[in-house]
N, C-alpha and C positions, 0 to 999 in steps of 0.2 A: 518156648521157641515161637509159639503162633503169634504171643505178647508183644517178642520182639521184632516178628517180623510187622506185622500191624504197626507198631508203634514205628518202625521205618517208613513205611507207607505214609503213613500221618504226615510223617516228620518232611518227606521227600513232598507231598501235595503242598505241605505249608510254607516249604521253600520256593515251591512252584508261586506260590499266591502270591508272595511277597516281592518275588521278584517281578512276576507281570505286573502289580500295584504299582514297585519302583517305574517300569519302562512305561507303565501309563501315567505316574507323573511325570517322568522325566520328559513325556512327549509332551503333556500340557504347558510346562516351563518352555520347551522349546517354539509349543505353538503362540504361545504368551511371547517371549522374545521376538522374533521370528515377526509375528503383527507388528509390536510396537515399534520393529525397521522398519516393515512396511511403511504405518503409519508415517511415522515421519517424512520418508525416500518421499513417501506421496505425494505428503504434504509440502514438499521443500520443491518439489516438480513444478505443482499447481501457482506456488507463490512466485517460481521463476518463469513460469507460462504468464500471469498476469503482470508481474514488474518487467517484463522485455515488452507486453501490448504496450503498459503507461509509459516508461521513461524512454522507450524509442521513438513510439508514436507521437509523444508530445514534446520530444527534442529536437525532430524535423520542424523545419521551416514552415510556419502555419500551423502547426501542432497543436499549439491552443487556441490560436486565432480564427481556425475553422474546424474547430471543437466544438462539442458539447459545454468545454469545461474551458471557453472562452472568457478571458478576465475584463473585466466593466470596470468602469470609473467607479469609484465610492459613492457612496448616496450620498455624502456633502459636498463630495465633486459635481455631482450633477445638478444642482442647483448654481455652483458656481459658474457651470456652463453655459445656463439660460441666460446666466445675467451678463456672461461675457462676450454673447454671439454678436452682439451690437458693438462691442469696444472694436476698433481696426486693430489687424493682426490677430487676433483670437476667435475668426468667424468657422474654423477646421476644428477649433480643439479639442471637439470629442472624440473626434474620428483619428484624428494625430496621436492623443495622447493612449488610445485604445490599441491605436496598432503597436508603438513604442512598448508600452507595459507587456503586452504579449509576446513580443520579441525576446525583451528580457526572461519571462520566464520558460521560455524555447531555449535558450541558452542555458540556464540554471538545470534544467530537467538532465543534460549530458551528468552530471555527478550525481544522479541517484541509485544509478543500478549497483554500483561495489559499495554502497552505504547499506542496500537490500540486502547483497549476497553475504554480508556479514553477521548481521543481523539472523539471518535462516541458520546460517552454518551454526549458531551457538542456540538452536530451539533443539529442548532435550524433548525427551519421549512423551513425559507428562506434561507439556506444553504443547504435542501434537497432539495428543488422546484429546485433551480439553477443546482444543481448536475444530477436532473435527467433527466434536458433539457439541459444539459450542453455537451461535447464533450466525445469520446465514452471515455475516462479515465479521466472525471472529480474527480469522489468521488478520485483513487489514487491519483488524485492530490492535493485533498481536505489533504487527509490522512496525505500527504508528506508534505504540507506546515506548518501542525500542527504537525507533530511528529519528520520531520527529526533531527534537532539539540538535540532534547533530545534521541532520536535512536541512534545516533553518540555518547555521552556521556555514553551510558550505553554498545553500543558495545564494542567500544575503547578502556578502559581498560581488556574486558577480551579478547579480539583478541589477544595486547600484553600480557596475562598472556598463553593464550593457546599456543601463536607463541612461547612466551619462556619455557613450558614445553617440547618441544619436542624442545629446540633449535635454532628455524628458525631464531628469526631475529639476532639471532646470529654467523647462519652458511649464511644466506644474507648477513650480515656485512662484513664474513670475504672475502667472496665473493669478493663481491663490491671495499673490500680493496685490495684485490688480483687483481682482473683487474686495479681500478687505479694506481695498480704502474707500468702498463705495459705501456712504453712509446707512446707517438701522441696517445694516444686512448681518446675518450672521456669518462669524469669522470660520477660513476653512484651514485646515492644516497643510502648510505648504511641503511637507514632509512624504514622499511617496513608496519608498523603495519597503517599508515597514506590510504594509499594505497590499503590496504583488509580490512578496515572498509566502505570504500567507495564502494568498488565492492560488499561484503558482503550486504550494504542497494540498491543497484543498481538492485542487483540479486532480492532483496524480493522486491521490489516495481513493478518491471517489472512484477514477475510472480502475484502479485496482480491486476496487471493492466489487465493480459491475462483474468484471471475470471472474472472480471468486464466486460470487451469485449461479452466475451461468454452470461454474460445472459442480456447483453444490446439486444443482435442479436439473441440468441439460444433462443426460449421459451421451447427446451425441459431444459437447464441448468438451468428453475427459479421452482425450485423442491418445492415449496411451495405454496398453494394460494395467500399469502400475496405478497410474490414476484412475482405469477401470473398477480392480480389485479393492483399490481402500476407500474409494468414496461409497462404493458399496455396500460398506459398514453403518454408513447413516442412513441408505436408505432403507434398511430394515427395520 
């Protein structure tokens, strides 16, 4: 009788063990999930806090033009410059063609944000975990490798229609045509819109990339709990 009740006993603690074991994994799997929304939610905060600074700030008027992430002539443009400031008609054209190109890409920046928010909605778990142990601009780089080619496609044509409402790649053509007939000079590419699509996506990923910096390192920049709680994670 004492056998069996002993061996109850036994029996009734080992049930006990097993089942605390199970609820203490069961809580680890939930803490495990549970994070990896976190992580994510976080992450998906943080990237829609930096894509509404860049493609709003630099879709206003002047956005790029009194930027940081202000677009320049090309470095074979500006030689082409020196030599044309002496031809009549061509004595502005830096300053013309400077403001034009940045106009265009103030234009182009309105179609970046639903090209972003698509882009985030399909970043799985293991694509946030890597991102938030990742290098201080991983997410833009995340961003960049899934959006640029279609970013480029949906600028590109309206760069060229903004450059040719006011002209530019037209008054750069004739530009460019006017220096190359000037003898031993080297020849410049009258072709512009290639060029401010590029600077244009350079500009907005950069200044993406500054906000990502900020609340990887700033915890007053993670203005949310959510973004409190999971950037927390790196700084341990």
């Amino acid at each position: 009788m004492k056998k069996c009740i002993s061996f109850l006993v036994f029996a009734l603690i080992l049930s006990n063990a097993v089942i605390s074991d199970a609820q203490s994994i069961f809580d680890k799997v939930k803490n495990v999930v549970t994070g990896n929304s976190d992580i994510g939610a976080g992450l998906k905060e943080a990237l829609n806090i930096g894509i509404s600074a860049g493609a709003d700030s630099l879709s206003k008027q002047g956005g790029y033009l009194n930027s940081p992430y202000k677009i320049l002539l090309p470095p074979e443009a500006r030689s082409v410059v020196s030599k044309l400031k002496m031809v009549p008609g061509f004595g502005d054209v830096e300053a013309n063609m400077v403001k034009k190109m940045n106009a265009a890409a103030e234009d182009a920046a309105v179609k970046a944000k639903p090209i972003f928010l698509n882009a985030i909605k399909q970043m799985t778990f293991s694509d946030a975990a890597n991102i938030l142990m990742g290098a201080q601009d991983a997410a833009t780089q995340y961003l960049k490798s899934k959006t640029y080619d279609e970013l480029y496609k949906q600028f590109n044509p309206i760069v060229i229609t903004s450059l040719d409402q006011v002209g530019a790649r037209t008054y750069w053509a004739e530009a460019a045509n006017a220096n190359n007939k000037i003898p031993f000079v080297k020849k410049a590419n009258p072709s512009l819109d290639d060029y401010v699509t590029k600077e244009a996506l350079k500009g907005l990923f950069s200044m993406i990339a500054v906000k990502e910096v900020s609340i990887r390192n700033d915890k007053g920049a993670r203005t949310t709990d959510l973004l409190k709680n999971v950037f927390a994670k790196q700084d341990k």
